[in-house]
N, C-alpha and C positions, 0 to 999 in steps of 0.2 A: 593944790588944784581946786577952782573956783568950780563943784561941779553945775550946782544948782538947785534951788528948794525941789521945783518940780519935777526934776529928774529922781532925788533923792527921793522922795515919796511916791515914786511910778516902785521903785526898786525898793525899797520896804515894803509896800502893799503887796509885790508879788511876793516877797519871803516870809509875809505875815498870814496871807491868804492859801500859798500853797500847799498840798495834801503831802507835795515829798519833793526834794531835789530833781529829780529825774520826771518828774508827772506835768506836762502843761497846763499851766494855769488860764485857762477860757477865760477870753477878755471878756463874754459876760460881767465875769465875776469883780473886773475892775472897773469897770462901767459903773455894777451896782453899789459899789465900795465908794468910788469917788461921786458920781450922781452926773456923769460925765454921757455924751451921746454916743453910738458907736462909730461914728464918724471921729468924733473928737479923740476916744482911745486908741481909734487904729493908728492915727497919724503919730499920735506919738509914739506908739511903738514901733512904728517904722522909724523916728528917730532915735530911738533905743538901741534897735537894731543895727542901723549903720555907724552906731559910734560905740558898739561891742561891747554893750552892756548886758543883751539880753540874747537868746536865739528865739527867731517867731518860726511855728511850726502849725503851718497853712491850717484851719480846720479843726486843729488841736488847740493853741493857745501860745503861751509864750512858757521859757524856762530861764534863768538867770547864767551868763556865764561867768567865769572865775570873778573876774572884773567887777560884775554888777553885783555879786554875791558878797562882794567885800565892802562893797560901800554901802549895800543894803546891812551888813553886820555891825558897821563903824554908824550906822545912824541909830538900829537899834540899842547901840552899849549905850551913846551919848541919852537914848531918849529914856530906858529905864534907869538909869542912875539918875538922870533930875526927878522920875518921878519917885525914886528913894528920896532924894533930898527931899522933895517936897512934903510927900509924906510924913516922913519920919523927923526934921528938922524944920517944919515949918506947917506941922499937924492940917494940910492940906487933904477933903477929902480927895479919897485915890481918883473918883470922877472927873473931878474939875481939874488936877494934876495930872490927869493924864491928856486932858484939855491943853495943859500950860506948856507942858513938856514937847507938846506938839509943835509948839514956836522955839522952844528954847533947845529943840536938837540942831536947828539948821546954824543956829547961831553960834555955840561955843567950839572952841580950835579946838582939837585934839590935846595939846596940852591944859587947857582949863575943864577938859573931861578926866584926865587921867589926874588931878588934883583933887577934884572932886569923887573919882573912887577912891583914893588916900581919903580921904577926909571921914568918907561913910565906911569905913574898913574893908574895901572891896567887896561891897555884898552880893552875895550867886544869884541874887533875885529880885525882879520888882515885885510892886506890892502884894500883884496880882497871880504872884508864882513864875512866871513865863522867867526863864533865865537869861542872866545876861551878860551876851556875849563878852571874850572870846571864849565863857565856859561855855562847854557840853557837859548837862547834865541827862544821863542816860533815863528816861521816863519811864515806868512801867507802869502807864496807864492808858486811858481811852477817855475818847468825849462821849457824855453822859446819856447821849442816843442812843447809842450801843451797848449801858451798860444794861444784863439783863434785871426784869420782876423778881426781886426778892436780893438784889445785891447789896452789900451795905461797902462805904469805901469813905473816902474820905477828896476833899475839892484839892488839885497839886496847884491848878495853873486855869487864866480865865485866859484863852487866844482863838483865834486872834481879837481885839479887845478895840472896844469902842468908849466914848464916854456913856453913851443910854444902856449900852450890856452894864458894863460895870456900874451905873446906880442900881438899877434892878438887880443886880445879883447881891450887892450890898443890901437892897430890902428884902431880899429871899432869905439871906442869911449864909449864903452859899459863897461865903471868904475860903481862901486857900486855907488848909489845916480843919477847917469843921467837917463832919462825920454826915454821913444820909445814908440812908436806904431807899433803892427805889419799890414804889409800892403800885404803878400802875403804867403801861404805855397807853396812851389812847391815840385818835387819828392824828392829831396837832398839838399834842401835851402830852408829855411828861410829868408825872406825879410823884412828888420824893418827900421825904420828912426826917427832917432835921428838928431833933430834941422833941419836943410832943406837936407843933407843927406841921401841917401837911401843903405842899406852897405845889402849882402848878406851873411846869419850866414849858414854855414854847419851844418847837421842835427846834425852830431858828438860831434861838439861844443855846439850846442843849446841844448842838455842834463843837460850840463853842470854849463849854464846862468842861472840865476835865478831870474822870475822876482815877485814883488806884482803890483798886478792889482788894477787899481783905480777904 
C-alpha cells in the first residue's frame, strides 16, 4: 500500500512528539515541528482523519489509531536502522544521518528494511538511544527538566530528536551512556556537568534529554 511521504511523517511526528498513547497531541505542537500554518495542519488532519489514521479530538488535539500507530512504527524501525547503518557502517555523523535517514525511510520496501536489521544484527537502538521498534524497551527514566538539583544519572535516549538537538547535544557531550549531574535549574537553563565540565542545556532541549537516575 502506496501510503505517502506526507501522510507517513504527519503519523511519525505525532508518535515522536507525543507525551503518551492516550494524551492528544495539540496541533500547536505540529505546526511547530513541521513550520506548517495552522490552516495548513488542520486540513491535513482532517484528511487523516477520514481515512482512519488518526482520531481529532476538538480543542484537545489528535491521538493515533491502531492503523496510524503502525505505520508511524513501520517508518520509525525503517528510519532508526538506516541511521545505525549510517552511523555505524558508514561513520556518518548521527546529525547529518539522521538528516539522510529522513529521505531514506520513505524509500526502502519492508523487505530491504528487514535485510538491513540482519545485516546490523538487529540492534535495540539508534544511535541516539530512542529504540527501535517492534521492541519495547521498558524506560526507567525522565527528561532532564525534571530531573532534580543534585541528581547524577546518566543520558538513555535523545527524543524526540531533530538534526540541531542532536549537533548540540553532541557538543555538550551529552551522548547516550555518559554520566551528569545536574548542578543548577535556572529560569530557561539547565546546568549539568559532565566530567569537569559545566555546559548550560535550554529548557527546550532538556524536554528532550533523557536521563536514569542512579
Amino acid at each position: 500500500m502506496n501510503i505517502g511521504e506526507r501522510v507517513e511523517d504527519y503519523l511519525g511526528a505525532i508518535y515522536r512528539l507525543r507525551q503518551g498513547a492516550d494524551l492528544p497531541l495539540p496541533l500547536a505542537a505540529l505546526g511547530e515541528h513541521f513550520g506548517f500554518s495552522p490552516v495548513s495542519v488542520h486540513e491535513m488532519i482532517q484528511k487523516l482523519s477520514q481515512r482512519g489514521w488518526i482520531r481529532y479530538h476538538p480543542y484537545r488535539g489528535v491521538t493515533l489509531t491502531e492503523q496510524g500507530e503502525a505505520v508511524a512504527l513501520a517508518l520509525l524501525r525503517r528510519h532508526r536502522l538506516w541511521e545505525r547503518f549510517l552511523t555505524d557502517m558508514l561513520h556518518i555523523p548521527w546529525a547529518e544521518a539522521h538528516d539522510i535517514a529522513g529521505d531514506l525511510e520513505h524509500a526502502a520496501p519492508e523487505s530491504v528494511t528487514e535485510r538491513l536489521a540482519e545485516l546490523l544484527g538487529d540492534p535495540a537502538s539508534c544511535p541516539h538511544g530512542a529504540p527501535i521498534p517492534p521492541l519495547t524497551k521498558p524506560y526507567a527514566d525522565q527528561c532532564l527538566s525534571h530531573v532534580p538539583v543534585g541528581a547524577q544519572g546518566r543520558v538513555t535516549r535523545i527524543m524526540p530528536e531533530s538534526a540541531a538537538l542532536l549537533r548540540a547535544v553532541q557538543a555538550w557531550g551529552l551522548l547516550p551512556g555518559n554520566q551528569l549531574s545536574v548542578i543548577e535549574h535556572r529560569q530557561d537553563t539547565i546546568v549539568v556537568q559532565i566530567a569537569d565540565v559545566q555546559v548550560g542545556v535550554p529548557l527546550e532541549s532538556a524536554s528532550a534529554i533523557w536521563i536514569e537516575t542512579f
